[in-house]
C-alpha positions as CSV (number, residue, x, y, z in Angstrom):
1,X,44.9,128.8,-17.9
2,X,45.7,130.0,-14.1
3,X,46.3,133.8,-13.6
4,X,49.7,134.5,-12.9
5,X,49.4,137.5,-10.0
6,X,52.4,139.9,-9.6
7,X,52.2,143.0,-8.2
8,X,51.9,145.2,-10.9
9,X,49.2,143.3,-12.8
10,X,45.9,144.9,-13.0
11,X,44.4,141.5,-11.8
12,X,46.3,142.2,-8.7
13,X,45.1,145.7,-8.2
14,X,41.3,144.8,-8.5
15,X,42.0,142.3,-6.0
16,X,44.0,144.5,-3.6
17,X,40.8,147.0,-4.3
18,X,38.5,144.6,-3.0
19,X,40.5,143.7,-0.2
20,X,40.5,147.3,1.2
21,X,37.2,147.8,0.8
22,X,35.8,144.4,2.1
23,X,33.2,144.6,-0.7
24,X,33.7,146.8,-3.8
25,X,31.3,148.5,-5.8
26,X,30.6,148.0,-9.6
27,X,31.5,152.0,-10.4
28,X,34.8,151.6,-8.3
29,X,35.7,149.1,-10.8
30,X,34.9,151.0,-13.6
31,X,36.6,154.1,-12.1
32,X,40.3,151.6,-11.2
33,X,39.8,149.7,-14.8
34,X,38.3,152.4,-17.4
35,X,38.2,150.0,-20.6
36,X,34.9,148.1,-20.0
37,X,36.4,145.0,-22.4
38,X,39.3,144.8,-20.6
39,X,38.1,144.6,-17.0
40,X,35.4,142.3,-17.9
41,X,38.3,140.0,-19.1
42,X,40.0,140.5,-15.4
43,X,37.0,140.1,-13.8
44,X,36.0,137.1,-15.6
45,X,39.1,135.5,-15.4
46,X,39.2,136.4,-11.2
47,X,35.9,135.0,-11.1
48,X,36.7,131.5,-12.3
49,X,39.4,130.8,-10.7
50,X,37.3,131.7,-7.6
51,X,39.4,134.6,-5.9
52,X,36.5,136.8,-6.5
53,X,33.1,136.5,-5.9
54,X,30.2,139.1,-6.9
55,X,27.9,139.2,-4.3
56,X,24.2,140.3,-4.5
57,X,21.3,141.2,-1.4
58,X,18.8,144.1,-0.9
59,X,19.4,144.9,-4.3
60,X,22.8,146.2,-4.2
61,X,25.7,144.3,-6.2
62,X,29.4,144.3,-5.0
63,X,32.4,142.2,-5.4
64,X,34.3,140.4,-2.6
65,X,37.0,138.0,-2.0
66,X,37.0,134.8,-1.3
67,X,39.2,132.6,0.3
68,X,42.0,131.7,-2.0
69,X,41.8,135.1,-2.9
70,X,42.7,136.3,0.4
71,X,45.7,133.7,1.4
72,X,47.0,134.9,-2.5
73,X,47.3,138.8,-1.6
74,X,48.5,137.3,2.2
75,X,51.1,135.2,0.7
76,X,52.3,137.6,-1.5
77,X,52.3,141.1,-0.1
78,X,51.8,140.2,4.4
79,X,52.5,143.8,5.9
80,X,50.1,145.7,3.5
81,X,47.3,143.3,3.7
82,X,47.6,141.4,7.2
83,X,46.2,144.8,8.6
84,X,42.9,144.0,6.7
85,X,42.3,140.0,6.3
86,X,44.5,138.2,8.5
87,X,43.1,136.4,11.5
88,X,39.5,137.1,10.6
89,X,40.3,141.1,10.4
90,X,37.5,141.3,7.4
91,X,34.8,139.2,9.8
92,X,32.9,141.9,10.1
93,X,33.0,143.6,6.8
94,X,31.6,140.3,5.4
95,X,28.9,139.9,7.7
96,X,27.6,143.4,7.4
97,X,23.8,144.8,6.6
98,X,23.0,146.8,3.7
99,X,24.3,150.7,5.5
100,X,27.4,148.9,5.9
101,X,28.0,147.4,3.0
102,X,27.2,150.7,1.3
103,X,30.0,152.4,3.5
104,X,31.9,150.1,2.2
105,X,31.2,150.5,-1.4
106,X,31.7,154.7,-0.7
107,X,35.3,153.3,0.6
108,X,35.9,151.3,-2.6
109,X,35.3,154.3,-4.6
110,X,37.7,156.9,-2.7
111,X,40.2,154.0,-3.1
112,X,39.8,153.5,-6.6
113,X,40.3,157.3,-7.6
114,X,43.5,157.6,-5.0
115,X,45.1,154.6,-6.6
116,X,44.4,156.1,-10.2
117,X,46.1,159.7,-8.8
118,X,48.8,157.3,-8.1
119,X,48.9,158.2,-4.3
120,X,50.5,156.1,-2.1
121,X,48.1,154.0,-0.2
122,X,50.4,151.2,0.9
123,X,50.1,150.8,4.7
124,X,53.4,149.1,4.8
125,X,55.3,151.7,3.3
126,X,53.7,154.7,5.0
127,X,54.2,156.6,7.9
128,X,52.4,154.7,10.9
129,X,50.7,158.1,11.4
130,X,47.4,156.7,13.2
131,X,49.3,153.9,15.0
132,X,49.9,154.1,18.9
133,X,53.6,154.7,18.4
134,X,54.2,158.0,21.0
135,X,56.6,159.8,19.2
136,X,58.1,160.7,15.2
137,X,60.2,163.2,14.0
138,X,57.8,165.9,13.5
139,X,58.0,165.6,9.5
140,X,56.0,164.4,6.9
141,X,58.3,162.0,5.1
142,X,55.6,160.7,2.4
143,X,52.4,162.1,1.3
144,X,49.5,159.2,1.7
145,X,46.4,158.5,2.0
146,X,45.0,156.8,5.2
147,X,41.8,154.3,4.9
148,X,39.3,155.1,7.9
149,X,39.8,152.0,9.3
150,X,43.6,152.7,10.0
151,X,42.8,156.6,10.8
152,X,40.1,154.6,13.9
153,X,42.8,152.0,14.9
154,X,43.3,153.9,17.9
155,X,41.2,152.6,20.3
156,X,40.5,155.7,22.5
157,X,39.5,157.6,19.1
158,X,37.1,155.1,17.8
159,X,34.2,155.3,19.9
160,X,34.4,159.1,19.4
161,X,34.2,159.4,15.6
162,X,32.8,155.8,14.5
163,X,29.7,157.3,13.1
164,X,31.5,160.1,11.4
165,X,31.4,159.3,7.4
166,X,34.5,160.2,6.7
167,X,36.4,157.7,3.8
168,X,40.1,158.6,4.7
169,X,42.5,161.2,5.1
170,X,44.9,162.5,2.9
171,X,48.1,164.1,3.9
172,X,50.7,166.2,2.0
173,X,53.6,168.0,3.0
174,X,51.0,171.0,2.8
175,X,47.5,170.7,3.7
176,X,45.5,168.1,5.4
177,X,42.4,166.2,3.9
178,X,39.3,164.8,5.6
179,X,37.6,162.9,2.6
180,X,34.0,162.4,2.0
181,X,32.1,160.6,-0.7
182,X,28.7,161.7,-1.3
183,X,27.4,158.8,-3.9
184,X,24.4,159.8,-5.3
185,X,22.7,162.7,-3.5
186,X,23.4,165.7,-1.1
187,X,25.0,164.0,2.2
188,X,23.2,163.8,5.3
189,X,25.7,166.1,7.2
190,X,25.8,165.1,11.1
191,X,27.4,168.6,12.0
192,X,28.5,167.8,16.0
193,X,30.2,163.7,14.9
194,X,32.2,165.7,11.4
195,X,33.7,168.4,14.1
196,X,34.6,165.9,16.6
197,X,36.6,163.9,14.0
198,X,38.2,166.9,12.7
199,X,39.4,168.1,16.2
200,X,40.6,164.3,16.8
201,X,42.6,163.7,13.5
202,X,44.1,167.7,14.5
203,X,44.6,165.8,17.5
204,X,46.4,162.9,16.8
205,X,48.9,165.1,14.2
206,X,50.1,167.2,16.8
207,X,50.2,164.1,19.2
208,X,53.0,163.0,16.7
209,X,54.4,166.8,16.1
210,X,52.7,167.3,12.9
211,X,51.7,170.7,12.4
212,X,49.5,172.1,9.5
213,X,47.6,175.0,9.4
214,X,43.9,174.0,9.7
215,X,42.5,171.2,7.7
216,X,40.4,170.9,4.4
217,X,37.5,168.6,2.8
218,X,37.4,167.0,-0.3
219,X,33.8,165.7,-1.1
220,X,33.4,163.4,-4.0
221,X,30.1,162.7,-6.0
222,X,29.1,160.7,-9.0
223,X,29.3,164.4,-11.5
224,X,29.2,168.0,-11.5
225,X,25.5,168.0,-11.1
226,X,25.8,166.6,-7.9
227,X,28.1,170.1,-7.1
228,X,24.8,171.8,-8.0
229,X,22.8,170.0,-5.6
230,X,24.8,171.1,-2.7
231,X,25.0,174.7,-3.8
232,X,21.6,174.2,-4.3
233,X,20.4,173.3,-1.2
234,X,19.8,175.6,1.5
235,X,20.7,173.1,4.4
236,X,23.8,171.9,2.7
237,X,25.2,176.0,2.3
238,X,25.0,176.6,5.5
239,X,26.7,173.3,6.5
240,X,29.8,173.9,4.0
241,X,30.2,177.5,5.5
242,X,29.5,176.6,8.9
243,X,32.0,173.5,8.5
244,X,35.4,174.0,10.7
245,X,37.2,173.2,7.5
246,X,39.1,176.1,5.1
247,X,38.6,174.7,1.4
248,X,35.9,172.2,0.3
249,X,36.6,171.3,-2.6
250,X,34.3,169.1,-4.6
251,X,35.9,165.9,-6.8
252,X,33.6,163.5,-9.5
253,X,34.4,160.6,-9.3
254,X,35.7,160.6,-13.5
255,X,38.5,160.9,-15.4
256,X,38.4,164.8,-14.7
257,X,38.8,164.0,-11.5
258,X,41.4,162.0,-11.4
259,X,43.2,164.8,-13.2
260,X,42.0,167.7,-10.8
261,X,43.3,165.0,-7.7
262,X,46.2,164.7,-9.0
263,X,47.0,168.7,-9.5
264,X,46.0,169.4,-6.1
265,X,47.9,166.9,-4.8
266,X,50.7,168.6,-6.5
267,X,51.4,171.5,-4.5
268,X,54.5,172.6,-6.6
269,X,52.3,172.2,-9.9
270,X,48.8,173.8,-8.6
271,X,50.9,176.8,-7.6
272,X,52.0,177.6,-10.6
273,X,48.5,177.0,-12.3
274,X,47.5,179.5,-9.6
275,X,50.5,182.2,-10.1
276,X,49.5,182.2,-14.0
277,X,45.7,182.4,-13.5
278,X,46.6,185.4,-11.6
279,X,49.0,186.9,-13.7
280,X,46.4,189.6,-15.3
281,X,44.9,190.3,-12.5
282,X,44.8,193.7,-10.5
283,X,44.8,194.6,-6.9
284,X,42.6,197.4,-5.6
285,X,42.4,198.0,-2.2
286,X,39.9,201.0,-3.2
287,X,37.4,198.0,-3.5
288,X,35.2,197.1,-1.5
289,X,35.8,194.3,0.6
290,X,35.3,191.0,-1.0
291,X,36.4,187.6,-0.9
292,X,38.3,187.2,-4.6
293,X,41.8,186.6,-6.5
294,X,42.2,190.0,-7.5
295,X,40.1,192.5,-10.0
296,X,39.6,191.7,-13.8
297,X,40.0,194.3,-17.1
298,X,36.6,195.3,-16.1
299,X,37.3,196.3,-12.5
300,X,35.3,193.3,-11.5
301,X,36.1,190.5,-8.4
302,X,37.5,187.7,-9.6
303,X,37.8,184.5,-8.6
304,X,39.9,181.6,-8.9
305,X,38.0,178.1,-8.1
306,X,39.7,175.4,-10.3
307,X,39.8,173.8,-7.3
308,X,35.8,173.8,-6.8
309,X,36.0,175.1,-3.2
310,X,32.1,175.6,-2.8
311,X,32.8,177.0,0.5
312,X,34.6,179.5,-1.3
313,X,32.4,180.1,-4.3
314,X,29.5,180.3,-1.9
315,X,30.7,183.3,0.1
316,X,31.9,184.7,-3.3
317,X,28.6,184.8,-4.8
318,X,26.8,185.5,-1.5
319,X,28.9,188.8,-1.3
320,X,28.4,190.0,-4.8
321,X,24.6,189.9,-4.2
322,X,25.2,191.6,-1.2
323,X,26.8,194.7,-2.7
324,X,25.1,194.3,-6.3
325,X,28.2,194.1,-8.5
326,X,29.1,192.0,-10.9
327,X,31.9,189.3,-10.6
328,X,33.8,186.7,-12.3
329,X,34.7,183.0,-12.1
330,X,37.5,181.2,-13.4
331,X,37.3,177.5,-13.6
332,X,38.1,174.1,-15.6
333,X,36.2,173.5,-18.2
334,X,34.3,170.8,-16.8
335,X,32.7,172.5,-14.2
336,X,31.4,175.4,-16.0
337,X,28.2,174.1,-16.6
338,X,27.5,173.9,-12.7
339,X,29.0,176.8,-12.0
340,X,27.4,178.6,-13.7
341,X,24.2,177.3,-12.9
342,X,25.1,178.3,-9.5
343,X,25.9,181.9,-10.0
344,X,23.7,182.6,-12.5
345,X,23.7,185.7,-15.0
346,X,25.2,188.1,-12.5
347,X,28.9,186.4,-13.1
348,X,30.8,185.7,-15.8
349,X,32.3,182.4,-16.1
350,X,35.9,181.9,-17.7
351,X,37.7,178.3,-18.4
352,X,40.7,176.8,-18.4
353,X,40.8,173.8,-20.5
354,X,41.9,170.9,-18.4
355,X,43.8,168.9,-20.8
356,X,46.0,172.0,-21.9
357,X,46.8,172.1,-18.0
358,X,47.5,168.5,-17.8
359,X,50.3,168.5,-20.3
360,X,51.9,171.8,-19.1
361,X,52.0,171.0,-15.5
362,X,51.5,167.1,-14.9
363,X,53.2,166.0,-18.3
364,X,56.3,164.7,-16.7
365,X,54.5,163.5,-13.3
């Protein structure tokens, strides 16, 4: 029996998935369809009627579309997909070698965990932020996330940044977000190609009278003990704090972080998670200087890093073993374990239980 597609059928998400991607990955699947019986039943059904088809070289497996697939999603939805497949648009993603194709499956993944934090992805109904249109009003009207192939549509920009592995930008009325998807190790960090794209996209936001104070990173990985690795790693320290950005933050690729995404990305709600952590709390400016939220029942520094800003935690625990005092962390519970694997004995690690937060503050969401 033919598949019925409407726009709000999970069939047709997988498919509008692959189309952004040009070839998606196996885990981005898994991250946009959690129930393994369930996708297997889309995927199946996609497969025979031959809008999808799972492609496999050099050892790496993906999905991509194929024709009818294509002139389905063109037919039904032009202005958000012409951008992407129309008039051989997708030529290239198609014909690309294994680092490529990769990049591509790092895209597929950032894409998968956006849609599940239900941000608006939709080129059509977005801002055309990255689009050589001289002048907007100077306002945000819709927080979005931008695919890096619409954040390079700008010809004189995409020469400057093309090797920059960046996998979008997110913007909210607050803060900006360069977005960066490690997959499975530490990422080789190209320090001169990630500050030139970071000037640009400032760049291009004030070009269209955007202003935001500074702008952050979000890095995603596979798990928490891909966090470690980073903290871990001398190279990768020094990058983070040497990095133009003010928070980077780190995001797994799970259903934790889909929640934490979704928080963040609520800046009425994380505010309120932040003015309660802080509520016992103490001030002393006796103290000496040190990064932290405030002072704890103990008269130790305390810090607030539900957010995972290793950036942050880094020059936290660098500055306690500086001046040999004793600290504290507060974070969910799912990053504890890497946390404190981090920090070691010398701090104390408190949790906040991430499903408790999720029904107080993104219940109604």
């Amino acid at each position: 029996m033919r598949t019925i597609l409407t726009k709000d059928s999970q069939a047709y998400r997988v498919l509008a998935l692959v189309a952004l991607s040009g070839e998606c990955a196996e885990e981005s699947l898994t991250l946009l369809l959690p129930q393994e019986s369930y996708r297997q039943k889309v995927l199946r059904r996609l497969l025979e009627e031959r809008l999808l088809s799972k492609y496999q070289k050099d050892g790496v497996k993906g999905y991509r579309l194929m024709r009818k697939g294509k002139e389905t999603l063109l037919q039904l939805e032009w202005e958000r997909f012409s951008f992407y497949l129309a008039d051989g648009a997708d030529f290239s993603m198609r014909r690309a070698g294994l680092t490529q194709r990769q990049r591509q499956h790092c895209i597929s993944e950032i894409l998968a965990i956006m849609e599940r934090a239900e941000i608006l992805m939709d080129r059509s109904k977005k801002q055309p932020i990255f689009e050589n249109i001289p002048k907007q009003s100077g306002e945000l009207s819709q927080d979005a996330f931008f695919h890096p192939k619409e954040v390079k549509a700008q010809a004189d920009f995409t020469r400057k940044i093309i090797s920059s592995k960046m996998t979008g930008v997110l913007l909210s009325q607050a803060e900006v977000w360069l977005c960066y998807n490690m997959q499975a190790a530490v990422p080789k960090w190209f320090e001169t190609v990630e500050n030139r794209a970071d000037i640009l996209i400032q760049s291009i936001l004030r070009s269209k009278q955007l202003c935001f104070n500074g702008t952050n990173a979000l890095l995603f990985g596979r798990g928490m003990q891909q966090a470690v690795q980073c903290l871990e790693d001398a190279k990768m320290r020094v990058t983070i704090l040497n990095a133009p950005f003010q928070r980077f933050c780190f995001i797994p690729l799970d259903e934790n972080g889909i929640l934490l995404l979704k928080l963040m990305y609520d800046a009425e709600a994380y505010q309120s998670l932040l003015a309660v952590l802080a509520e016992d709390l103490q001030q002393k400016e006796e103290q000496p200087f040190i990064i932290q939220d405030g002072y704890n029942q103990n008269g130790h520094p305390t810090l607030i890093c539900v957010d995972c800003d290793l950036k942050r935690l880094i020059q936290f625990q660098t500055q306690l073993s500086y001046l040999g005092v004793q600290g504290e962390v507060i974070c969910f519970d799912f990053q504890k374990e890497a946390i404190e694997k981090y920090c070691g004995e010398q701090t104390k690690i408190s949790t906040v239980n991430l499903e408790t937060v999720r029904k107080n503050f993104l219940a109604d969401k």
